[in-house]
N, C-alpha and C positions, 0 to 999 in steps of 0.2 A: 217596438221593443228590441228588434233585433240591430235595427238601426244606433239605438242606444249605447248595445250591446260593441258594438261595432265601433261606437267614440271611445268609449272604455279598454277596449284593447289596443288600439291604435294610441291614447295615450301614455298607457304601460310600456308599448314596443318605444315608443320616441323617449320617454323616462329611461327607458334603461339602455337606449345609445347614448345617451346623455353622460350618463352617470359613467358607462364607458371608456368614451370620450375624455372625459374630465381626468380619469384615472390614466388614460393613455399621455395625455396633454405633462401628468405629473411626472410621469414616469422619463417622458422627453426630457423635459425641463433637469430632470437631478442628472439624466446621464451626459447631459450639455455639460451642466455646473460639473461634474466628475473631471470631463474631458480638460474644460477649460480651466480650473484652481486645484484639481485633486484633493480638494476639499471636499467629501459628499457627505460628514455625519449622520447617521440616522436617516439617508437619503431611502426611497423605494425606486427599486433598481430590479423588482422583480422579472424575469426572463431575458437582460438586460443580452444583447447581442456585445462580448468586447473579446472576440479573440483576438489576441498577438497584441494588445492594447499595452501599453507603458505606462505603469501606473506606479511607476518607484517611488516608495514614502508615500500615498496617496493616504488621505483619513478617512475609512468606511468601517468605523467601528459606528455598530449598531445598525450598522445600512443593514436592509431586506435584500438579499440578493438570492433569493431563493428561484431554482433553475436558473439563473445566471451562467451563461456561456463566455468565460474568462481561460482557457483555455491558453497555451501558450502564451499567457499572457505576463508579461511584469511585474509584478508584484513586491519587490524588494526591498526592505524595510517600511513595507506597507502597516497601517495600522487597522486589524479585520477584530479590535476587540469586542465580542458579541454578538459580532454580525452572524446574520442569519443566513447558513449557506448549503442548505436541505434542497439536495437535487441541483447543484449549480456542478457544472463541470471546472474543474482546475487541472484539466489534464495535461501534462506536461508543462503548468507554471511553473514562475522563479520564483519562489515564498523566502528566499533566503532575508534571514532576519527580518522575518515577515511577525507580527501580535498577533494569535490565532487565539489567543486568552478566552476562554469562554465561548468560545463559538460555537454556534447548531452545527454538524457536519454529516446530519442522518442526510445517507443519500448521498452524498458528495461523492464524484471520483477525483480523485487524487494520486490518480497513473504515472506514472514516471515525473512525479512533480518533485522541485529541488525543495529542502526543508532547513539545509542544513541553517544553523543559530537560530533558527523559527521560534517563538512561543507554544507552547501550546498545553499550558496548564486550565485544568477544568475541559479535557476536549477528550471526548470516547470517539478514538477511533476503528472501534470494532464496527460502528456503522457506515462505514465510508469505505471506497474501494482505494487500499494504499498502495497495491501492488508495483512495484517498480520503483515508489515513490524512496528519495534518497533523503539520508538527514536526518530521519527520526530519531527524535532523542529517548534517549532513554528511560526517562521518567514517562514515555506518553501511552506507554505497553510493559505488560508481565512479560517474563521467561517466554510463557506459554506463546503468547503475540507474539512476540520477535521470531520464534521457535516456528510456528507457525506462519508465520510470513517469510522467511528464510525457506519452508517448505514449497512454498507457489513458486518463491523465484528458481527454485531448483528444477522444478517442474517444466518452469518454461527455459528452461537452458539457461538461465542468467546467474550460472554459477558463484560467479565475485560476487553477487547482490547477495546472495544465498550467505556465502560468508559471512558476509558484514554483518546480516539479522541473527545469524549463529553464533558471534562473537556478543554482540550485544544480550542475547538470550543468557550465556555463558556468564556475562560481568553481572549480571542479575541474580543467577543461580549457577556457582562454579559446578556444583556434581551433576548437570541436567545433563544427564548421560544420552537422551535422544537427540540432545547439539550436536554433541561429540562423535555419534554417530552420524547425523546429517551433514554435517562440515566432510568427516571423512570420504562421505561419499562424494561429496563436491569437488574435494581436493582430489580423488579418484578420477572425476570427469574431467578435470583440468589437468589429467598427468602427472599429479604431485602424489608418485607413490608413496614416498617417506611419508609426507604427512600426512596421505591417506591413514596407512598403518600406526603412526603414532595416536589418530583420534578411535580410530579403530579401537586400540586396545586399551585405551581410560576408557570406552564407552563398556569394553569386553569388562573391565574389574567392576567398573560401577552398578553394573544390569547384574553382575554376580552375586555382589555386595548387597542388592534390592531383592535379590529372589527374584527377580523377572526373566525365566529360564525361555522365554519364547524370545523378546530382543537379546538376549545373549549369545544365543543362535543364529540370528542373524548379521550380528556385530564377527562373529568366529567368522561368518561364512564371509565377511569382506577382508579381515582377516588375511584367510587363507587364501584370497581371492588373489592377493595383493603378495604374497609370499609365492603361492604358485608363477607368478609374470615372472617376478625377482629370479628366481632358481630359471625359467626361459630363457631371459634375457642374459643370463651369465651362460647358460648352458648352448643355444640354440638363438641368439639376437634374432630377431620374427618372426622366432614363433610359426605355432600351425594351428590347425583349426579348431582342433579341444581346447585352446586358452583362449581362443576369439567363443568359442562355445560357451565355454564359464563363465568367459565378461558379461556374456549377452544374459545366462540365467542370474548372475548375482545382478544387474541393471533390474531384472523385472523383480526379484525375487522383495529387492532392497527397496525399491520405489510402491511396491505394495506395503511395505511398511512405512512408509512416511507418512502415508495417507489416515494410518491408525493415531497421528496423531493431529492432526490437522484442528485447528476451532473453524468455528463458523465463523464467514464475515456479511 
């Protein structure tokens, strides 16, 4: 019986190397054909190893690439309509005029990856990490996204990046007075006091305008933040250490509030 028992399971283990095997053997075979024609429709390319890979124009609409490690990779006027790319790294590719049409991207990171002329109709990327990520067009996110992705990049010191989600959030919804405010304060860290103070205070009338007397108070207080250097630097060029004291409480004061608007990613 046990002997029996013992054929039985020994055929199961050899069955499911098998079956394995076969799926590994498929998997070779389509990242060969990718390699060599850049033709891989509908290929399974699942965990497929291709950082730094040159894959310009390549057809993998509909391929499985799901945790796919493409990373630094080329992708430039690639064709990814549909493809399935749940957990695959894209971190820091060239998608430029890349078909993203339709595609799965739960999971995906999408870090510092180039977008600019991409597709990317039918694609939510509130599930994929875009941070860094350059290009996003407009239609592929609300106010709010942009708004909030303009917020991480500020976070991480990546000022200009911050702009450009803030401007974007802005051609979506001109009165989204938490832009106006988050740009200023960008333009702030980058030394642009004019246009710190100019978004500053559209942010100051609009928060007014809404009744939201808490960010109005803190739109005033960069404001004055920015009025107080002015009157230094005409008065005193260097300043002393109650304007380096001010910068440092409006930094914290202003950066707890960005974080009140943040979405989840």
């Amino acid at each position: 019986m046990n002997r029996q028992l013992t054929i039985i399971a020994t055929t199961a283990w050899v069955t499911t190397l098998s079956l394995g095997s076969s799926a590994s053997a498929e998997n070779l075979q389509h990242i060969q054909q990718l390699l060599n024609t850049k033709d891989c429709a509908a290929c399974e390319l699942r965990d497929a190893g291709l950082i730094l890979t040159d894959l310009t124009g390549a057809n993998l609409s509909g391929a499985d690439l799901t945790h796919a490690n493409l990373s630094r990779a080329n992708l430039t006027g690639a064709d990814l309509t549909g493809a399935n790319l749940t957990g695959a790294s894209l971190n820091g590719a060239n998608l430029t005029g890349a078909s993203l049409n339709g595609a799965n991207l739960t999971g995906a990171d999408l870090r510092d990856a180039y977008l600019g002329g991409a597709q990317l109709f039918g694609v939510n990327l509130k599930v994929a990490n875009v941070r860094g990520a350059v290009g996003i067009p407009h239609y592929a996110g609300t106010h709010q996204d942009f708004y909030a992705w303009g917020a991480v990049e500020a976070q991480r010191g990546n000022h200009n990046v911050a702009i450009a989600n803030y401007n974007r959030s802005l051609s979506l919804k001109p009165d989204f007075a938490p832009a106006f405010l988050g740009r200023g304060i960008a333009r702030f860290e980058l030394g642009d006091e004019f246009g710190a103070a100019q978004d500053a205070q559209i942010a100051l009338e609009l928060f007014e305008e809404q009744g939201d007397t808490g960010s109005y108070q803190r739109a005033k207080y960069l404001v004055d933040v920015v009025e107080h250097l002015q009157e230094r630097d005409q008065q005193a060029p260097g300043g002393g250490n109650s304007a380096l004291f001010k910068i440092g409480q409006a930094a914290v004061s202003l950066g707890s509030f960005l974080l009140q608007f943040l979405s989840p990613f």
